[in-house]
C-alpha positions in Angstrom: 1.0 11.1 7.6 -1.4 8.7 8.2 -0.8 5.0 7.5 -2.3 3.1 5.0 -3.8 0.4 7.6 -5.2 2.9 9.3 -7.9 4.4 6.6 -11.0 3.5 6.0 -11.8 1.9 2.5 -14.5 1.6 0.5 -14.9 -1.3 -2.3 -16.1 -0.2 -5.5 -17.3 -2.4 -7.6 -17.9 -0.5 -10.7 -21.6 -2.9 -11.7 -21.8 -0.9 -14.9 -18.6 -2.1 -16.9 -19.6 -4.5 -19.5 -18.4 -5.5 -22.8 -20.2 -2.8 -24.0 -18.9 -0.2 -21.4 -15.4 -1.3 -20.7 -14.7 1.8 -19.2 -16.1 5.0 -17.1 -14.6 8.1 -16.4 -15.1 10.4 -13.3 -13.5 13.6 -12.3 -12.8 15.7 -9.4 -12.2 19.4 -9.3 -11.9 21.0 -5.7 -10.5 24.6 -4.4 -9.3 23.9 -1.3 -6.8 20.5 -0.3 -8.7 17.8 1.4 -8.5 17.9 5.3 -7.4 14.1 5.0 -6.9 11.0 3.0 -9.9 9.2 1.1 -9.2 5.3 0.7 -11.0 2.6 -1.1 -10.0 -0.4 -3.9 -11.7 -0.7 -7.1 -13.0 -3.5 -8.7 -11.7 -2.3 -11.9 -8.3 -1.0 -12.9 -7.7 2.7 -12.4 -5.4 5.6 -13.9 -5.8 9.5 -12.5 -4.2 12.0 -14.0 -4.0 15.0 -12.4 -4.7 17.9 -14.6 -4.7 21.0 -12.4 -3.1 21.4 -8.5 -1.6 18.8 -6.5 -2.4 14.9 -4.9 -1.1 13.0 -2.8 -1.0 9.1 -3.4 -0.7 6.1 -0.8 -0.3 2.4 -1.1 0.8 -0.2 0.7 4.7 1.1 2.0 4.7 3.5 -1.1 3.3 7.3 -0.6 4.6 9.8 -3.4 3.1 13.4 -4.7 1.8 14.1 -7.9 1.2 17.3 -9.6 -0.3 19.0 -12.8 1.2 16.4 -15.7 1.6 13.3 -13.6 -1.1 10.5 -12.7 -0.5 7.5 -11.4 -1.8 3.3 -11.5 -4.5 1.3 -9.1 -4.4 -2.6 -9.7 -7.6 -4.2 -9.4 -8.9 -4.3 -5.1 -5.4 -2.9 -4.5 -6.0 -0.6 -1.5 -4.8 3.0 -1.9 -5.5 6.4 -0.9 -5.4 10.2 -1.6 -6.0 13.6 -1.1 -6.1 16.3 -3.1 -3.2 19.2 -1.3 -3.2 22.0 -3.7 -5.1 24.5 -4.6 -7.4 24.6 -7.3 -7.4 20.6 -7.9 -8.4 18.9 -10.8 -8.0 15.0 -11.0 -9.5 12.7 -13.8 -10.1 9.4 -13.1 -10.6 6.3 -15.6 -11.7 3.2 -14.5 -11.3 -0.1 -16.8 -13.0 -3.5 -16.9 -9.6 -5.4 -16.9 -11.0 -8.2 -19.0 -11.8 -5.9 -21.8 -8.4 -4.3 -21.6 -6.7 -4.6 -25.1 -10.1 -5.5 -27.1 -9.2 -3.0 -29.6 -5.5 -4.6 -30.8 -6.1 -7.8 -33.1 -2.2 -8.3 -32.9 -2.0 -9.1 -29.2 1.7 -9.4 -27.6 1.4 -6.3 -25.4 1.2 -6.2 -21.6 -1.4 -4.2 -21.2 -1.2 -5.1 -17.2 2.2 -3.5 -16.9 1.8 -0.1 -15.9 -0.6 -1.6 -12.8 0.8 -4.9 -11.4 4.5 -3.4 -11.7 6.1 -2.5 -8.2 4.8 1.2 -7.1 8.0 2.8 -8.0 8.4 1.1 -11.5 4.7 2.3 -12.3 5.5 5.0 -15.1 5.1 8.7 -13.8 6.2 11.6 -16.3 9.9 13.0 -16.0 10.1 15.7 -18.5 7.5 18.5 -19.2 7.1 16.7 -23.1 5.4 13.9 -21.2 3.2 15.7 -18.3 2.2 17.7 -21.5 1.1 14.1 -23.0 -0.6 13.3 -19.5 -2.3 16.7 -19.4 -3.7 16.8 -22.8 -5.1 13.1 -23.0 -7.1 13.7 -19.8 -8.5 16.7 -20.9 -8.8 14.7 -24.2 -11.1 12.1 -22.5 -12.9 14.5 -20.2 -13.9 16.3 -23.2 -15.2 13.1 -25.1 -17.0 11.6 -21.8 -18.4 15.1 -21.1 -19.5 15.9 -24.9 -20.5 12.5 -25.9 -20.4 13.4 -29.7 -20.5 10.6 -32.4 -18.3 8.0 -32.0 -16.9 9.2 -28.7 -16.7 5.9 -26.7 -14.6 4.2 -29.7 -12.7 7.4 -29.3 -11.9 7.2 -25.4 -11.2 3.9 -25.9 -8.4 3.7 -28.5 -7.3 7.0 -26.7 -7.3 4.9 -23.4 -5.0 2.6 -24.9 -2.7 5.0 -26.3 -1.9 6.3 -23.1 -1.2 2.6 -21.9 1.1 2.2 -24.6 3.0 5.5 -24.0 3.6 4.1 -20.1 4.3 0.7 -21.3 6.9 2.3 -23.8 8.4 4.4 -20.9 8.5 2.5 -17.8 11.4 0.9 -16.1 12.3 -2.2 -17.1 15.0 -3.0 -14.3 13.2 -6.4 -13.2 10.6 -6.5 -14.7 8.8 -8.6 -17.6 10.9 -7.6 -20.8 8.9 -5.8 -23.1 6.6 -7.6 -26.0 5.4 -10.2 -23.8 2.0 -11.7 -24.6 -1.4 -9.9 -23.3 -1.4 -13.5 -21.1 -1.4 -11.3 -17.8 -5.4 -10.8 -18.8 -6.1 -14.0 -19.1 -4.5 -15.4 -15.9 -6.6 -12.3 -13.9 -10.2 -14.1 -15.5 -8.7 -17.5 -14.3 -8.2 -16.2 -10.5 -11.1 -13.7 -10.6 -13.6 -16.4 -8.8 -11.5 -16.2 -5.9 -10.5 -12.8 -5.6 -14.2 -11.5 -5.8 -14.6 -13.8 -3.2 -11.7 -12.5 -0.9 -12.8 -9.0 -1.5 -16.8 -8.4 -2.0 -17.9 -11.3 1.1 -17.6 -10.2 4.6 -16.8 -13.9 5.5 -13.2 -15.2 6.3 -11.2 -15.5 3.0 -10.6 -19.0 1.6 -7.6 -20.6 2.3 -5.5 -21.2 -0.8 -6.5 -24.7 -1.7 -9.9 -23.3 -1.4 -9.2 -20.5 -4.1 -7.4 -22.7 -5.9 -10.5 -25.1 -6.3 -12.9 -22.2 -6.9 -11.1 -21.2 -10.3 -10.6 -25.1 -10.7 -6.6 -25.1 -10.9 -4.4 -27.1 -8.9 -2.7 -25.0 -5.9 0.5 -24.4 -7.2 -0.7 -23.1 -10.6 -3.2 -20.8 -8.9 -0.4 -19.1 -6.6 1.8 -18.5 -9.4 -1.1 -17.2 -11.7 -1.8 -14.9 -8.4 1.3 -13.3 -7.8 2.2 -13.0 -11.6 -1.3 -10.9 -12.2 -2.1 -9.3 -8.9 2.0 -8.6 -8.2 1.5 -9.9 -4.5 1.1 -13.8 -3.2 -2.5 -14.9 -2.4 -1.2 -15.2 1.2 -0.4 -11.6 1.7 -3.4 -10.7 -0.2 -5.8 -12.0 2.2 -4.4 -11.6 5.4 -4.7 -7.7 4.2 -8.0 -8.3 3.6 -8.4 -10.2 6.9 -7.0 -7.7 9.1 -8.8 -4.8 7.5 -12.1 -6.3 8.4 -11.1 -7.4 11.7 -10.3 -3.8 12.0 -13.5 -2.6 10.9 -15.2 -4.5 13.8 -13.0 -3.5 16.2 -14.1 0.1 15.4 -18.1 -1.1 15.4 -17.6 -2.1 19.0 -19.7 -4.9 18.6 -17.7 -7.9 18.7 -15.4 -9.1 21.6 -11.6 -10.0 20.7 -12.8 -13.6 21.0 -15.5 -13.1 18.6 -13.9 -11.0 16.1 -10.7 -14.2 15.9 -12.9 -17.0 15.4 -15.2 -14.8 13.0 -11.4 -13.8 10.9 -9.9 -17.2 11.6 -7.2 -16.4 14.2 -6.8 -19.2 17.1 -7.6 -17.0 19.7 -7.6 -13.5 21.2 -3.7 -13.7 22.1 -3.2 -15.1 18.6 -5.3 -12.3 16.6 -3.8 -9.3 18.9 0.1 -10.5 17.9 -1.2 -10.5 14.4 -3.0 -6.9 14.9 0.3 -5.4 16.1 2.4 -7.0 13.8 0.3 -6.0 11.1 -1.1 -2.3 12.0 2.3 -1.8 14.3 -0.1 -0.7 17.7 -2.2 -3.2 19.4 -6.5 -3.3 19.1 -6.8 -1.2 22.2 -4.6 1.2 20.6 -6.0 1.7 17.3 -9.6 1.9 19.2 -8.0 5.0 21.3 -6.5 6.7 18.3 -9.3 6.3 16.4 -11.6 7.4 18.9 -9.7 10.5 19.9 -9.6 11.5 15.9 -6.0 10.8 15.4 
């Protein structure tokens, strides 16, 4: 199986969640299993639930499988991937504005972040055929409403939305993790740090440096790391290097930048210094990933 480094991704950035839209939902239905792996990061929240067949599901050092009754959790510009495997596939996906998440509760004190900033394997997946049934009929549930669109369906999806959220939250595995009832506050902290994480993920410049971030959503260094790590479930640090080798990737694979050029454009001291970081990072050196790549490994 491929790596997760070593997939292309896409950024979506989902223009058309609003207020008034909070959410959209999209589906894929396919007869044959994928040939390989499709990555991107959203700049929403995602949940697929896999209605019909078989996926397959990779994050950062986390890959699992998923079939009919189980979906699984995408945290905002966390890089994933998938493919379909089975036969006759059908995967619905629902992406959220994460700001808007828990606009319909006017009593507040639930995590609604949970199910997506907790480590991979504390995300909630089904265990018993009662839940996959849950899973399986509130994605055909929403795909119905979305598809339909009869009165009143978006207030529908919505509360719908939530109730799946709340089943997870109910469900998941606690070993660790926040206790349950804490305060909706994860929502908040992700609007105080979103400045700079737009700016890490939607420029093609070198990310900001922490103090940087830290002054673009006006908080003092400190406070901004621990807001970051507590919302996003990863320090700023790791978060941009990610970001930082991805794209240095990217123009290696262009071949249109030197070594030289692609460090001082991704803020590495030099050549020697960016090719230790490649290797440590992606596990092969540049040349390496060039030749693989290029020989459609």
């Amino acid at each position: 199986m491929e790596a997760i480094n070593e997939i292309k991704m896409e950024k979506q950035t989902h223009p058309d969640l609003s207020v008034l839209s909070p959410f959209d939902l999209v589906f894929e239905y396919k007869t044959e299993p994928d040939p390989g792996f499709h990555g991107d990061s959203h700049y929403a929240l995602q949940i697929c639930m896999v209605l019909h067949g078989e996926a397959e599901m990779m994050l950062e050092n986390f890959n699992d499988t998923y079939t009919a009754g189980d979906l699984w959790w995408n945290m905002c510009w966390e890089p994933h991937a998938y493919r379909l495997s089975g036969r006759r596939n059908f995967v619905v996906a629902v992406n959220i504005d994460v700001e808007q998440l828990g606009s319909c509760s006017p009593f507040g004190g639930c995590n609604w972040l949970a199910p997506f900033v907790a480590k991979p394997q504390n995300r909630f997946k089904p265990s018993t055929p009662e839940e996959r049934q849950f899973i399986q009929n509130t994605g055909r549930r929403l795909f119905h409403l979305c598809h339909k669109k009869e009165n009143n369906w978006r207030i529908s999806a919505w509360l719908l939305i939530h109730e799946l959220l709340i089943f997870a939250i109910n469900r998941m595995n606690w070993n660790g993790l926040e206790p349950k009832g804490e305060t909706a506050e994860p929502v908040k902290n992700f609007s105080r740090i979103r400045m700079a994480l737009n700016k890490v993920w939607i420029s093609d410049a070198r990310p900001p440096s922490l103090s940087e971030a830290a002054k673009m959503c006006a908080l003092s260094p400190s406070r901004f790391s621990e807001l970051f790590r507590r919302t996003m479930g990863v320090s700023y640090g790791k978060f941009a290097i990610r970001v930082r080798m991805s794209n240095a990737a990217k123009d290696l694979l262009s071949g249109r930048f030197s070594l030289e050029e692609i460090s001082q454009k991704w803020g590495f001291f030099d050549s020697a210094h960016f090719c230790h970081s490649f290797k440590k990072f992606y596990r092969i050196s540049p040349s390496q990933f060039v030749s693989r790549k290029a020989g459609g490994v």
